[in-house]
C-alpha positions in Angstrom: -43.5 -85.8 73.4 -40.1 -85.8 75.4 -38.8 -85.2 71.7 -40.8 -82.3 71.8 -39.9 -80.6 74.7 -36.5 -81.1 74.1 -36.6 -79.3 71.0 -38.3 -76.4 72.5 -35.8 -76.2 75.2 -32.7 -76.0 72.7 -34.5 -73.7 70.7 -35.3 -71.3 73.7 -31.6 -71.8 74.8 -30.7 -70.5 70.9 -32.9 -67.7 71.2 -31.8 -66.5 74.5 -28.2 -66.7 73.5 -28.9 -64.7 70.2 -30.5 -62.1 72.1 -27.6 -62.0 74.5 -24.9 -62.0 71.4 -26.9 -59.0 69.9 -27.5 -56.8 72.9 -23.1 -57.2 74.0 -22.9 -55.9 70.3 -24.6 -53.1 71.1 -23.1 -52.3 74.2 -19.2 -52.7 73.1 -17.6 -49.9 73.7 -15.4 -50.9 70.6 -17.6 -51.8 68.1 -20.1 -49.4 68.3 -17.0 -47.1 68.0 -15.8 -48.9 65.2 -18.8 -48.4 63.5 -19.4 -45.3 64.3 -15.9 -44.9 63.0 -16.8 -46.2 59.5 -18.1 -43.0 57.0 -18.5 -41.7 53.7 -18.2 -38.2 53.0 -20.7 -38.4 49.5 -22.4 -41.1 48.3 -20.9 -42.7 45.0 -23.8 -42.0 43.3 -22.9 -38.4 43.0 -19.4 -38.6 42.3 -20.1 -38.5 38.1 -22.5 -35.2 38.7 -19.4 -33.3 40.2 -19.6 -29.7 37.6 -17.1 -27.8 39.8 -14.8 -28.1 42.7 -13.0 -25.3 44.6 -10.3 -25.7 47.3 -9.6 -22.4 49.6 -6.6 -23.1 51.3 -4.1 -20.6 52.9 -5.7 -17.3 51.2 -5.8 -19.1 47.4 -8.1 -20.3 45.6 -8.1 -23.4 43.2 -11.1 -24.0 40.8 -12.5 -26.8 39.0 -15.1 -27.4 36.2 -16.0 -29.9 34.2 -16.9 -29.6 30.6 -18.3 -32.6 28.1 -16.6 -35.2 30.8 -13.0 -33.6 30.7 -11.9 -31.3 33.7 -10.2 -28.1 33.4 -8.1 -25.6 36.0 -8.9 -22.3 36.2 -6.6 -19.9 36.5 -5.9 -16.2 35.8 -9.4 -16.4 34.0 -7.8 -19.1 31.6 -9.4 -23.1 31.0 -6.7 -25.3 31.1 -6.2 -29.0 31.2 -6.2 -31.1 34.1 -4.8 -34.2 35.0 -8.2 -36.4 34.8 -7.6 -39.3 37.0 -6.0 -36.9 39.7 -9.4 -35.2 40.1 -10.7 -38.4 40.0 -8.6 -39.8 42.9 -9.4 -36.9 44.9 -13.3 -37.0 44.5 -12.7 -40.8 45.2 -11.9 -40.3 48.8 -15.0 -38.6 49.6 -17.2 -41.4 47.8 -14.9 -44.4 49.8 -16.6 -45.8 53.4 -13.4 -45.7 55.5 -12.5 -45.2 59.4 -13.2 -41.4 60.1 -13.8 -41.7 63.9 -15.8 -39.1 65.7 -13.7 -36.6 67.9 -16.0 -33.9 68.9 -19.5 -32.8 68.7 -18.9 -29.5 70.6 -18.4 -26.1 68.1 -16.1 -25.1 71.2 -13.6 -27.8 70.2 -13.4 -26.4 66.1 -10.7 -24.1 67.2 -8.4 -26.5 68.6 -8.8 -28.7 66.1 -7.8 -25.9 63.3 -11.8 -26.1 61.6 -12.6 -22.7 62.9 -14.4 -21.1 59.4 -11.5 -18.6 59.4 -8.6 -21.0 59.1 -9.4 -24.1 58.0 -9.1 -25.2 54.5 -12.4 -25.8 52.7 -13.1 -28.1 49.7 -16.6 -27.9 47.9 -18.0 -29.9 45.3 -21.3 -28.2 43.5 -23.3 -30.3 41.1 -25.2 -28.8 38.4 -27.8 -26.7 40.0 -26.8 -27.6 43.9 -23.7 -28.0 46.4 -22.6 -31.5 46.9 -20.2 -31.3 49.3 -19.1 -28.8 51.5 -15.9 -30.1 53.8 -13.2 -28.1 56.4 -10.0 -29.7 56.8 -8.4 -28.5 59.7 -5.0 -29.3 61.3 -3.3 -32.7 61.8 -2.9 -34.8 65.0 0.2 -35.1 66.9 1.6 -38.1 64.9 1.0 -36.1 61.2 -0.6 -39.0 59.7 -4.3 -38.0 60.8 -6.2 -34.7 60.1 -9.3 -33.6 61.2 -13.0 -32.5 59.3 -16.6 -31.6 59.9 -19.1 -30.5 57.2 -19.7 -26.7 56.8 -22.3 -25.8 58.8 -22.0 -29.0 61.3 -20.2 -29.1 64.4 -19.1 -32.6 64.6 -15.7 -33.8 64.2 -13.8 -36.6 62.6 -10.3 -37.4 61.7 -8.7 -39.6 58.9 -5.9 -40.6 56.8 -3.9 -37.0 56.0 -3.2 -38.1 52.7 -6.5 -35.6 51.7 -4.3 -32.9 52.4 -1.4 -33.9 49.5 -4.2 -32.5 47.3 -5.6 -29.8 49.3 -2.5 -28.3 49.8 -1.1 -28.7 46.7 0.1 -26.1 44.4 -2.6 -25.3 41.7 0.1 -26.0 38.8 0.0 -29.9 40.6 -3.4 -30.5 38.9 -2.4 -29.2 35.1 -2.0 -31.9 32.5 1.0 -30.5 30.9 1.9 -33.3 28.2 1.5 -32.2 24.9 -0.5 -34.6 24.2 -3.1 -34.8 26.7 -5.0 -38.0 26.2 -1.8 -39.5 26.8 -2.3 -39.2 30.8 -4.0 -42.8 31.0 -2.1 -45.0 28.1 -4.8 -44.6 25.6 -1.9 -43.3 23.1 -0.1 -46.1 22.4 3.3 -46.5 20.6 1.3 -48.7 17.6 -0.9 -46.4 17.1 1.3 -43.9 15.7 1.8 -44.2 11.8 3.8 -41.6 11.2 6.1 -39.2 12.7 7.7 -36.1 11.2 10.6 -33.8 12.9 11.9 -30.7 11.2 14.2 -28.2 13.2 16.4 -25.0 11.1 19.1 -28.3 10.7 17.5 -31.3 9.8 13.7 -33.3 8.7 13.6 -37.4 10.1 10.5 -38.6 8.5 9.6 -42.0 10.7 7.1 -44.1 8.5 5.5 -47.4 10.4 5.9 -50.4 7.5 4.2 -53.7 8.3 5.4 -53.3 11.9 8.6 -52.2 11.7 9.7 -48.4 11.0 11.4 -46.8 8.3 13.5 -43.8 8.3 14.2 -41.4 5.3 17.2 -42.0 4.0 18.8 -45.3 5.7 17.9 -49.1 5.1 15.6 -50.3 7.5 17.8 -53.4 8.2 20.4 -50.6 9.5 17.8 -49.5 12.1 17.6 -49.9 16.2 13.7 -49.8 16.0 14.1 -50.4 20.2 15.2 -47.6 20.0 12.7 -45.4 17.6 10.0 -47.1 19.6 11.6 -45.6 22.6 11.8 -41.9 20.9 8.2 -42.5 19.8 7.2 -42.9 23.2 9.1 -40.1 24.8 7.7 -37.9 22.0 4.0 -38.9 22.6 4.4 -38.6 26.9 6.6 -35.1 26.4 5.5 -32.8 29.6 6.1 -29.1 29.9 6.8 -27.9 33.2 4.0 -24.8 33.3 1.8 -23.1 31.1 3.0 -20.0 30.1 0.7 -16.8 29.5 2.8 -14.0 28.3 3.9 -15.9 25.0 1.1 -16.4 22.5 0.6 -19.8 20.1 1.1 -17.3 17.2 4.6 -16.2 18.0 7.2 -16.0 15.4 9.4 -18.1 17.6 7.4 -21.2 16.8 8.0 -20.9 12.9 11.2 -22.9 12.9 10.6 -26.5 14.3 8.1 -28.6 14.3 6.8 -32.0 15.4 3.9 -33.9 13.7 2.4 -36.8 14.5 -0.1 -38.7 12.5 -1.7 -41.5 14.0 -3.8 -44.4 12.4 -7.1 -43.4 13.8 -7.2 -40.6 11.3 -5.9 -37.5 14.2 -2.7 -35.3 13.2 -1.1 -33.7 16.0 1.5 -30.7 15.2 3.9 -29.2 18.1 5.3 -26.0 16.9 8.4 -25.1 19.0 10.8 -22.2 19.6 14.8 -22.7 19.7 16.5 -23.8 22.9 17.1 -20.7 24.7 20.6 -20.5 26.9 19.8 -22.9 29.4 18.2 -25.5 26.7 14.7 -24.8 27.9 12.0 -24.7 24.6 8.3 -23.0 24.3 6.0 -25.7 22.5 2.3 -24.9 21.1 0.2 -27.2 19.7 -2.4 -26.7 16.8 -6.3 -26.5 17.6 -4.9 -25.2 21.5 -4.7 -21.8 22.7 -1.7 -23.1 25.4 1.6 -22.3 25.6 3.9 -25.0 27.5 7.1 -24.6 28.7 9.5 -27.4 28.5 12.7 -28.2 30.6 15.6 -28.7 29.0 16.0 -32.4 29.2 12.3 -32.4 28.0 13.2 -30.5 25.7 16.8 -32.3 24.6 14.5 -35.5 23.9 12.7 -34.2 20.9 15.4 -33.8 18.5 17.8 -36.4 18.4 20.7 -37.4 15.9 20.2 -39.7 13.0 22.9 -42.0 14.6 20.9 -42.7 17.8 18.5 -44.8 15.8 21.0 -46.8 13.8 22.4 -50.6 14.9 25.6 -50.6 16.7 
């Protein structure tokens, strides 16, 4: 019996201590802001049925859509490629739980806080037949490193890291995947998996062949060969990046007649760059075949397709 009683008194004493431990977490000041702190913009689960995005910021407009899983800009009534995992980044901080404290609940406070419907910048994500998310971005804190949202529609208020606004404030041409090649964005084009690589500009042809590992090169003895450094023009070759798109020159311009690029690779694929002569400055125009773009490449971009036969030979 005292056995008995003395268990019943030290579990009454747990109880009443639980109770106690549960209620002070309820009535912290800083954990109940702390979770009410904690947030998630869209629910993961809706991130992969993302069809379009706009961002209205400043007066322009920047669109998004999605076609057989691979995202596109559009601009000047044009599709062109866009830099996948960017988009992806960007849809990933509305699907993350992070701190996005409450600031306001008052529509009087939108104004000071820059998410009047008028001035703020507005980012909406539509699904297939509905809108997933529809988000102002207003202006930033005093210390630059917060900015401040609410949902169309809803008055409430909440601030976060200000690293949204890198995207939403970006320049549309930010979001264009401008390599040449434009699986090559995530590494899925490796160096290896090229077989084959053919240059011919008005002065010369360098025919690359891969050998049992090692490359030959038209016309020298592969034991003369640096094949560091054809890996190395390989690579430069297969991440080449143009600077814009252009829309005033089409892929069927005589100026890409003279020099071209072609790489075969062992899955089967063949990809051909057709490009114009440098121009004064050194800058080139490159099309590729089966794409209606037109890229414009920098000059040192441009300098690192055609090299000399001597920069792949031993020293």
């Amino acid at each position: 019996m005292e056995y008995k009683k003395k268990l019943i008194i030290l579990l009454s004493i747990t109880g009443v201590l639980a109770l106690i431990y549960t209620v002070s977490l309820i009535l912290d000041p800083e954990i109940a802001g702390s979770r009410s702190a904690s947030h998630v913009w869209l629910d993961s689960r809706f991130a992969g049925r993302t069809a379009r995005i706009v961002i209205n910021t400043a007066g322009e407009s920047s669109e998004f859509i999605r076609k057989n899983n691979q995202w596109f800009v559009l601009s000047n009534g044009r599709e062109y490629p866009a830099r996948q995992l960017r988009i992806e980044d960007f849809i990933g901080i509305f699907t993350i739980r992070a701190a996005w404290p409450v600031r306001s609940s008052s529509a009087s406070s939108h104004d000071r806080f820059g998410l009047d419907s008028d001035s703020a910048s507005r980012v909406t994500l539509y699904g297939e037949t509905s809108t997933l998310l529809d988000l102002l971005i207003g202006g930033e804190d005093i210390t630059g490193r917060e900015v401040y949202l609410r949902r169309h529609g809803q008055n409430e208020v909440r601030s976060g890291d200000n690293f949204i606004s890198s995207y939403v404030r970006s320049p549309v041409s930010s979001w264009y995947n401008l390599r040449l090649i434009p699986e090559s964005e995530d590494g899925r084009v490796a160096v290896d998996s090229v077989q084959r690589l053919s240059v011919y500009s008005r002065e010369s042809a360098q025919l690359f062949s891969r050998v049992n590992r090692e490359w030959t090169l038209s016309g020298f003895d592969t034991a003369s060969l640096n094949q560091s450094s054809i890996d190395s023009y390989v690579r430069a070759v297969l991440n080449t990046e143009g600077d814009d798109f252009i829309d005033y020159i089409t892929v069927n311009d005589p100026m890409f007649d003279y020099n071209r690029i072609v790489l075969e690779l062992g899955t089967g694929i063949i990809r051909t760059f057709r490009l114009s002569d440098a121009d004064e400055s050194g800058r080139r125009y490159a099309a590729v075949d089966g794409f209606d773009y037109v890229y414009s490449l920098a000059p040192w971009a441009a300098q690192r397709l055609f090299r000399d036969f001597s920069d792949f030979e031993r020293q």
